[in-house]
Structures are given as structure tokens and as C-alpha cells.
C-alpha positions in Angstrom: 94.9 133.9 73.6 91.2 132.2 73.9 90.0 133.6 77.8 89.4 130.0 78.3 92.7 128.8 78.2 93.8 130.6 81.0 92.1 128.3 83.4 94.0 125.3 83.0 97.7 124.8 84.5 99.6 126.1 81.3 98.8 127.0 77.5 100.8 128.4 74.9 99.9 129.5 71.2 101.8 129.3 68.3 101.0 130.6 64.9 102.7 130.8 61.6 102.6 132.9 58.3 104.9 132.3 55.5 105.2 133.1 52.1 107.1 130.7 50.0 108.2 129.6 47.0 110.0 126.7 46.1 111.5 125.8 42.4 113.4 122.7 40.9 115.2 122.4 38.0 116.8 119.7 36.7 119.3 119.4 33.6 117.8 122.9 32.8 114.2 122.1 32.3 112.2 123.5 35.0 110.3 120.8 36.8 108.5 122.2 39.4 107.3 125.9 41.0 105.1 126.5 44.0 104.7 129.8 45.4 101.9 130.4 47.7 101.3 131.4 51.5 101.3 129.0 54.3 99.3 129.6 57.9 99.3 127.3 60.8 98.3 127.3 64.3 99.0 125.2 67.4 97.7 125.4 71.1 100.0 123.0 73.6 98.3 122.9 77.5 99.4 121.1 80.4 97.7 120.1 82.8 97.5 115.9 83.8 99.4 115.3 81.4 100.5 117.6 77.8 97.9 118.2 75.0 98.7 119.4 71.2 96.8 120.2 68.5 97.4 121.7 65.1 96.1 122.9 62.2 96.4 124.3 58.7 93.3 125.6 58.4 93.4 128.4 61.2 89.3 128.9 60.5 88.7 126.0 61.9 86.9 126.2 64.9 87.7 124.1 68.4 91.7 123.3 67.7 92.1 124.5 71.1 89.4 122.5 72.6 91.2 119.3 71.3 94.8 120.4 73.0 92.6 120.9 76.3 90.9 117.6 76.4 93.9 115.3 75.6 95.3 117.3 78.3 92.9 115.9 81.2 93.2 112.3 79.7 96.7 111.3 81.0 98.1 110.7 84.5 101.5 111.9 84.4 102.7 114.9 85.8 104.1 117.8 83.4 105.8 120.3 85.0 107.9 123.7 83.3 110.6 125.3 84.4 110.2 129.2 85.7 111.2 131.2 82.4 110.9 135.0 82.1 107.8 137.1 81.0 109.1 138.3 77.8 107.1 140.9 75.6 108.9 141.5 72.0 108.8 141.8 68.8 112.1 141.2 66.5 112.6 141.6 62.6 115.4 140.5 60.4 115.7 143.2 57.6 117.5 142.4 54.7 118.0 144.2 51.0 116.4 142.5 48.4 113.5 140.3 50.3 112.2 137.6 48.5 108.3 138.0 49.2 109.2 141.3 46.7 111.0 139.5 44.1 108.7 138.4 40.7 108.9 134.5 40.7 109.7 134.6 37.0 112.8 136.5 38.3 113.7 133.2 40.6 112.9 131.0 38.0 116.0 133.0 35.5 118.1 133.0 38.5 117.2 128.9 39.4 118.1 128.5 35.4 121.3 130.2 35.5 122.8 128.4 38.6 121.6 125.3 36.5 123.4 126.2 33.3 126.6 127.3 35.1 126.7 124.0 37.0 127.2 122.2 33.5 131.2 123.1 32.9 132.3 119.9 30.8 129.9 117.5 28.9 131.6 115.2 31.7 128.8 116.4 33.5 125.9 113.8 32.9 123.1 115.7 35.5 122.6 118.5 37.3 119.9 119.1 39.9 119.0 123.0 41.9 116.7 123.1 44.4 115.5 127.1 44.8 113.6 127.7 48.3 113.1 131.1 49.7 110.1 132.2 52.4 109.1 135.5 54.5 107.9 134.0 57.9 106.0 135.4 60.7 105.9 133.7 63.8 103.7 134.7 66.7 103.8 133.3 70.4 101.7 133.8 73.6 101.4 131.5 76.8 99.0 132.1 79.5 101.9 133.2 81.9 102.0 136.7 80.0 105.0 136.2 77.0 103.6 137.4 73.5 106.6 137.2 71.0 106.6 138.2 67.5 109.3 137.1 65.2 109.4 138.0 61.2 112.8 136.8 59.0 113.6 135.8 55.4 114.7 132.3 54.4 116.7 132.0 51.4 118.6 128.5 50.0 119.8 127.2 47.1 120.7 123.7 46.9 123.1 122.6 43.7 124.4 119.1 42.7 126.4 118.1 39.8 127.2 114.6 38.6 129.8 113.8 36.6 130.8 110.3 34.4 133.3 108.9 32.2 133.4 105.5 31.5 132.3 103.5 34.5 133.2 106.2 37.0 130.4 108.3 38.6 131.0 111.4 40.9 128.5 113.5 42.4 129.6 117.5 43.5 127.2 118.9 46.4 127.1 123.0 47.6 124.7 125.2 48.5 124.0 128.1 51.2 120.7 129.1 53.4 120.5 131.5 56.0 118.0 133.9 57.3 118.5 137.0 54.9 117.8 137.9 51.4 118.5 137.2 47.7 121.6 139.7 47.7 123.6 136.6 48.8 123.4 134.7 45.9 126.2 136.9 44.0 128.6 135.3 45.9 128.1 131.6 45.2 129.5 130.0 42.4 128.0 127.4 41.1 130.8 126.6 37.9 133.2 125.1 41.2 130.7 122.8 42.0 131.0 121.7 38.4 134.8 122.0 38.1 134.9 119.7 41.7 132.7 116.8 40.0 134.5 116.6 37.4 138.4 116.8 38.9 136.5 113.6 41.4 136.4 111.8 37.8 140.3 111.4 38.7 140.2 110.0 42.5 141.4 106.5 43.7 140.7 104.0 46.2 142.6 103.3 49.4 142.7 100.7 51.8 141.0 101.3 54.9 142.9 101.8 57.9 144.1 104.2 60.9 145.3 107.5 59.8 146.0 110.8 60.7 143.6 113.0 59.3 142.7 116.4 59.0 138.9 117.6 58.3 137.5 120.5 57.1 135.0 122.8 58.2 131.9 120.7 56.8 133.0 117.3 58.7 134.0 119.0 61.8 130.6 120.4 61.7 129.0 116.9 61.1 131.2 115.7 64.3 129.9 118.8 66.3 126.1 118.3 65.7 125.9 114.6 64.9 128.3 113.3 67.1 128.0 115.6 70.0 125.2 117.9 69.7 122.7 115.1 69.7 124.3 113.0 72.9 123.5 116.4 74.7 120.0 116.7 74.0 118.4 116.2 77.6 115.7 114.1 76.8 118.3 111.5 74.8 120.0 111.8 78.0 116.6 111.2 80.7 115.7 109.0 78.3 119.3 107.1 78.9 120.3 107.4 75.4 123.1 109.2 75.1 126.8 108.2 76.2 126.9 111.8 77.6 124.5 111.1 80.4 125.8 111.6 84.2 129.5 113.2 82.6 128.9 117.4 83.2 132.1 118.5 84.4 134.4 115.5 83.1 136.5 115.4 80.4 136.2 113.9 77.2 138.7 116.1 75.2 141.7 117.4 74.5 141.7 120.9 76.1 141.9 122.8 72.8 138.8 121.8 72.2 135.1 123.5 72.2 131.8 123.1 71.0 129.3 125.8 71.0 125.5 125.6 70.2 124.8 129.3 69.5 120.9 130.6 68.5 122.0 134.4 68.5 123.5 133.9 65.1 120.5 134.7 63.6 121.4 134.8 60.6 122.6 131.0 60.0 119.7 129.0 58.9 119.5 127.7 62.6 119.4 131.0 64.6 116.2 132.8 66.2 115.9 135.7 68.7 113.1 132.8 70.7 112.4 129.4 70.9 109.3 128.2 70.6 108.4 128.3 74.1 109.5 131.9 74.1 112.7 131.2 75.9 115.5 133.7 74.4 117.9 132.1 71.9 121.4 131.8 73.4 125.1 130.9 72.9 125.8 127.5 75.6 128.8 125.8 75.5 128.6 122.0 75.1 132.2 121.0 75.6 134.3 123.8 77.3 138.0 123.2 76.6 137.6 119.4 75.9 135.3 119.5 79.2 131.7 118.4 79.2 129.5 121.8 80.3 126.0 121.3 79.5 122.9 119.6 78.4 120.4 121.5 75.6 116.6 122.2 77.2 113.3 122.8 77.3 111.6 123.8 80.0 110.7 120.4 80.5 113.9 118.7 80.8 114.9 121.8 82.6 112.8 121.3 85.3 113.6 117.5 85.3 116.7 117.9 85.9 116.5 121.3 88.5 118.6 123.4 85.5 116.4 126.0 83.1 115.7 126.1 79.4 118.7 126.8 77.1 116.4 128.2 74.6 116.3 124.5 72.5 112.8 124.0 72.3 111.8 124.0 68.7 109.7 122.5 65.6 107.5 123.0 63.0 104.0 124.6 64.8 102.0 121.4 63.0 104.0 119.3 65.6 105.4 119.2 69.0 108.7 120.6 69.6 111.7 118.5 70.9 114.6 119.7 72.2 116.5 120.7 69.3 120.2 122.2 68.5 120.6 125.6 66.7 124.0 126.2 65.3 126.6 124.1 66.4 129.9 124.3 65.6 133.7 123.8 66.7 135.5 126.9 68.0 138.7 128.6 65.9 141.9 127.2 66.9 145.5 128.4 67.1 146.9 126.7 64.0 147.5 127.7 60.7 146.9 125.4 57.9 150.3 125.0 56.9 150.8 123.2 60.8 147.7 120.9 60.6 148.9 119.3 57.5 152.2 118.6 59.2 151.9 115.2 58.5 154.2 112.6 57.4 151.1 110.3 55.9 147.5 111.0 56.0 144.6 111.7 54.6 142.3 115.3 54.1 138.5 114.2 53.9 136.4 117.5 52.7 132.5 118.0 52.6 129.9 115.7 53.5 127.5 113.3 52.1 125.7 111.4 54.8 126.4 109.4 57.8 124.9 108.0 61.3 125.7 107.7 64.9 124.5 106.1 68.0 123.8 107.9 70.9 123.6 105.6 73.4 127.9 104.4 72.7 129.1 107.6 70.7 129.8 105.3 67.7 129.7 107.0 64.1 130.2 107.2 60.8 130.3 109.9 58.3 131.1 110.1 54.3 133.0 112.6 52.9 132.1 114.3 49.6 135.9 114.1 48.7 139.1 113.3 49.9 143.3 113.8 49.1 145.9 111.8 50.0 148.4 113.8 52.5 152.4 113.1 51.7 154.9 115.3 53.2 152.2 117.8 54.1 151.1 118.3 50.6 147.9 116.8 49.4 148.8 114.6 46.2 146.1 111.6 44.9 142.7 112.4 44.8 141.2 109.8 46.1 137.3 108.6 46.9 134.7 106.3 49.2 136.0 107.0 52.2 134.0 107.3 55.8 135.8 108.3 58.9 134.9 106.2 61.3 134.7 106.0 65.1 134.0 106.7 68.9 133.2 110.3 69.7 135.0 110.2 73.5 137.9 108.7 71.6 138.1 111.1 68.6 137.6 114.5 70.5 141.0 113.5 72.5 142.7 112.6 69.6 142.1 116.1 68.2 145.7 118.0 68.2 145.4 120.8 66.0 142.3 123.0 65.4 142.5 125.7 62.8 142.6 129.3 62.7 140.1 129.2 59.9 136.2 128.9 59.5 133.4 127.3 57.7 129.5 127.3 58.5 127.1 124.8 56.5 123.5 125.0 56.9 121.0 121.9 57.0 117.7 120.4 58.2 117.7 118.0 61.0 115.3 114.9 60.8 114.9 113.7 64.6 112.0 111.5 64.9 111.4 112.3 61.3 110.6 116.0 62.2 112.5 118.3 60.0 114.1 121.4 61.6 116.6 123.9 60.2 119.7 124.1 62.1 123.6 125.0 61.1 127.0 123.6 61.6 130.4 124.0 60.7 133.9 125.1 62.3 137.6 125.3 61.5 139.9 122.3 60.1 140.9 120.0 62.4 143.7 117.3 62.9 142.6 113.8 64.2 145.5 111.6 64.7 145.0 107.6 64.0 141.4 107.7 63.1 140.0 104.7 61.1 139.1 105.9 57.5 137.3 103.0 55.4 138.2 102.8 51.7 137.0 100.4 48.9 
């Protein structure tokens, strides 16, 4: 840390080194490789008021000097939260780690997923994304913390589409997590392939209230979407979340619980430290269906007289916002067999898009796929539904949570800054839910 630095209120340092290499391939032709390094550097001091600056070119002199100024320009108090002095330095090991792997070796392996995608000539395109990196992270603030933190990335990213006549499908799966190539012998991308192509067969429904039951993908989607994001303190100071002034109350059913859990480090949202050098931890958001924390930095922990939760995190080019880590629903009691106990309903599986408002709880969310339930057996394959609704409402209509458990990773986009995170969690029963068909 520049001696300098150390005369103003607060300063921290971030820095970055990664090597990574991305490929794409598209109905087997190979359409793009990168594989270089990456370094960045950021300096973030408070002082009037908070100053950033950033850059990729770490040569470049007086980055620092910029983060200073803007910090004497403003008027508005900044204040941090008391955090410990932390000195560490934490490394993910993993067995085959992809900074030692020969690109033309990821290329073959982006090929082959490609190839084994294409199970029928029912399936008109397929599209793999290939993204691995070996990051180094380094930390310092003028308090004393220096934090070093080294991990591999690895994600594959697979889509098949399928047609016949006028009907087009579309078949999405994919992994990424914070270890190495090893765990790509366990996906299987011909089921991708198979599911595209069974989706040729799906009807419509008319929209209505159903009983439903979710799997692991869309309960994660509920968790971070729906939940996750209402608890983010500064969507709650800045009175944008339907969550705000309700710690302690209840807005489920008591079987329920919602985690956001950083020391699963090896989900694509984990760390061993935020990037304020706050430890990575596992907080409860909703505690057996009651409401039992916000997410912080050390901000919004001092703002509202609590401490960081270890969710202050972004890309080192750009400020941080308080961000969620791996969020998820909590196993239940049931067995599958009980959740689909259902007279008439409807299973919606996997996930391809979806919003929600903040400010009233209201979402909805796309499934990839979806099955009629009769005498709890799923029969019709059926297509275009959303489950729709009002997150108080729909985590007390939640009467069956499974014993079971599936994690997805992803990227969240708040205020268009990209940030890995993870969700998942068991199956779950909704009753009378609206579902919207075509």
C-alpha cells in the first residue's frame, strides 16, 4: 500500500491476476478462442465523501491519486463499520488446473461436448460456451488487513435447440464452480440433447392457479431473485425492497429457510473474503419462514448499527455493491413421492429467465420445461409456462420442501455489473400459485 494513502480517513487496494481462456463453438465449428492473462488494480478512499479508481494497465502511474481527489470533492459523510484485522492467505487446490492444461486440449474437449449435444437431426443448433481462469486476488486497507486469495474457475455452458415442423425447443445445462477440469467427466451433455428434443412433444395449458411443485433450479431462482435481492441493505435504505422494516416477522411457513452461504467455496459464488476483506460467511435470510437478516457491507453495516455479512463484492474495474453469494432453500422433510401428492398440478423444471420488483415482491420466472401432474404422476409434457406471483404470498404457500438437492451456478447483473454467484435447493410444493400458459 502507497505510504501516502495512509493519511487519509480510509483506503483499500485491490488487485487482480487471472489467466483465462474462453472458447465458443457453435454447430461444431469453432468460432472463437481467447486465452491470455488479465491484471487490474483498484484503490477505493474515504474521506468527504468515497473515491474509486481503476485500471487495467497497472503501470500506469497516479490511479491512486485519482481515488484520493474524488475523495475530497464530495460533502457527504462515509463511514465503515469496525471489521477485524485479518492477515491471510487461502488457496483452492484442485487436480487437473486449467492454467496447466494445453488450449488445444480445451478446444477437443469444447468439440466433443458440441458433437455429443447433437443426438437426433431434430436438433437444428447447438451452442458451448468453454470458460475456465486461475485468479489471484490481493487485498490491503490502511487499517492493517492484507488478504491473498488464489482459486480456479471452470464452466461450461451447453444449449441445444431442437425443431420439427413449426415447433422450436431450446435445452439449457451447464456447471461452474471454483475447482478444476476433473469435473467435466461427469456432465453429460447427450441429456441436454435427448431433453430438447422430448420438448418437441409438449403442449399448452391455460393459465391459471395451481398447485405446483418446483425443482431445485426454480426454487433457487425464488431464493436469489425473489428473496435474496429484497435483502440487500442498500435496496432496503434505499426503500426498495418490500423487506424493509420486517427483521423478526414472518413471512413464511415455518418449514421454510433461506441461506446465503460464502464458505461454499467451491460453488461459483463462494470466497474465503469479500472484497473489503470481511470473511465469507453462512447468514440466514429467512429462519423457519421468519425474516433474520439483511446482506452488508461495511457501509450499510454501519448505517444501520449491524456489521458486514461478508457481501461486499464486484469486479476490481468497478465499485462493489452489496452482493449475494450462494443462496439457496434449505432440505426439507419430504420425499418426492409426498410432494407430488397432488390431485392436479403442474411440475415446472429449470429456468430460462424472469424479473421481479423489489419494492412489492412481485415476480415472474420461465421454466425451461414443465409436466402436467395427475394423480401424482407427471403425464403431458407441456410448455410456455411462467409461475407467477408475490413473494410474501408464495413463501407461505410453501407446504412441502424436499429431502433432495440441486445447486446451479450463474452471474448476477445488478446495475449491469456482472458477478458470479450460485443458487439452488430442494423441490418444493407451492399450493395455488398462478402459472401462465399460451
Amino acid at each position: 500500500m502507497e505510504k501516502e494513502l495512509y493519511k487519509n480517513k480510509y483506503a483499500d487496494r485491490r488487485e487482480v491476476k487471472a489467466k483465462i481462456t474462453s472458447i465458443v463453438v457453435k454447430n461444431g465449428v469453432v468460432e472463437e478462442v481467447v486465452d491470455n492473462w488479465e491484471h487490474a488494480l483498484s484503490y477505493r478512499v474515504v474521506n468527504n465523501s468515497m473515491g474509486f479508481a481503476s485500471t487495467n494497465h497497472p503501470g500506469s502511474q497516479g490511479i491512486w491519486r485519482n481515488a484520493v481527489k474524488l475523495s475530497k470533492t464530495g460533502t457527504c459523510k462515509r463511514n465503515l463499520s469496525e471489521e477485524k484485522i485479518v492477515k491471510d492467505e487461502k488457496k483452492i487446490k484442485c487436480k487437473f488446473n486449467p492454467r496447466d492444461i494445453p488450449v488445444e486440449e480445451k478446444i477437443k474437449i469444447t468439440l466433443q461436448i458440441d458433437k455429443e449435444l447433437r443426438v437426433s437431426d431434430k436438433i437444428s443448433t447447438t451452442d458451448v460456451l468453454y470458460h475456465d481462469a486461475w485468479v489471484e486476488k490481493g487485498f490491503e486497507n490502511t487499517e492493517g488487513t492484507s488478504i491473498i486469495q488464489k482459486y480456479p474457475l471452470v464452466a461450461i455452458h451447453a444449449t441445444a435447440v431442437s425443431r420439427e415442423g413449426g415447433m422450436i425447443q431450446r435445452a439449457v445445462e451447464g456447471f461452474a464452480g471454483h475447482f478444476g477440469l476433473e469435473r467435466i467427466s461427469s456432465f453429460k451433455p447427450e441429456k441436454i440433447g435427448i431433453r430438447a428434443v422430448e420438448m418437441l412433444k409438449s403442449e399448452t395449458i391455460k393459465g391459471g392457479k395451481y398447485d405446483v411443485v418446483v425443482d431445485g433450479k426454480m426454487a433457487g431462482v425464488l431464493a436469489h431473485e425473489a428473496v435474496g435481492h429484497a435483502c440487500e441493505a442498500d435496496s432496503v435504505l434505499d426503500g426498495d425492497s418490500i423487506l424493509e422494516g420486517m427483521l423478526g416477522k414472518r413471512i413464511g411457513n415455518r418449514i421454510v429457510s433461506i441461506a446465503d452461504d460464502a464458505t461454499k467455496t467451491s460453488w461459483k459464488g463462494g470466497y474465503f473474503y469479500d472484497d473489503e476483506g470481511v470473511k465469507g460467511q453462512k447468514k440466514y435470510l429467512v429462519k423457519e419462514g421468519v425474516l433474520a437478516g439483511y446482506l452488508h457491507s461495511r457501509e450499510t453495516g454501519f448505517q444501520m448499527n449491524s456489521k458486514s455479512t461478508g457481501n461486499y463484492r464486484g469486479d476490481v474495474l468497478h465499485l462493489p455493491l452489496v452482493r449475494m453469494s450462494n443462496t439457496y432453500f434449505e432440505k426439507g422433510e419430504h420425499t418426492k413421492e409426498e410432494l407430488f401428492e397432488i390431485s392436479k398440478g403442474i411440475y415446472l423444471g429449470g429456468m430460462l429467465g424472469g424479473a421481479v420488483i423489489t419494492k412489492t415482491g412481485e415476480f415472474i420466472f420461465t421454466a425451461e420445461e414443465g409436466f402436467l401432474i395427475e394423480k401424482g404422476e407427471k403425464t403431458k409434457r407441456l410448455r410456455n409456462l411462467m409461475l407467477v406471483g408475490n413473494i410474501l404470498q408464495t413463501l407461505k404457500q410453501i407446504d412441502g420442501i424436499g429431502r433432495d438437492f440441486l445447486t446451479s451456478p450463474g452471474t448476477c447483473g445488478k446495475q449491469g455489473k456482472p458477478c458470479p454467484v450460485a443458487d439452488g435447493g430442494p423441490h418444493l410444493r407451492i399450493r395455488k400459485i398462478f402459472v401462465s400458459g399460451k
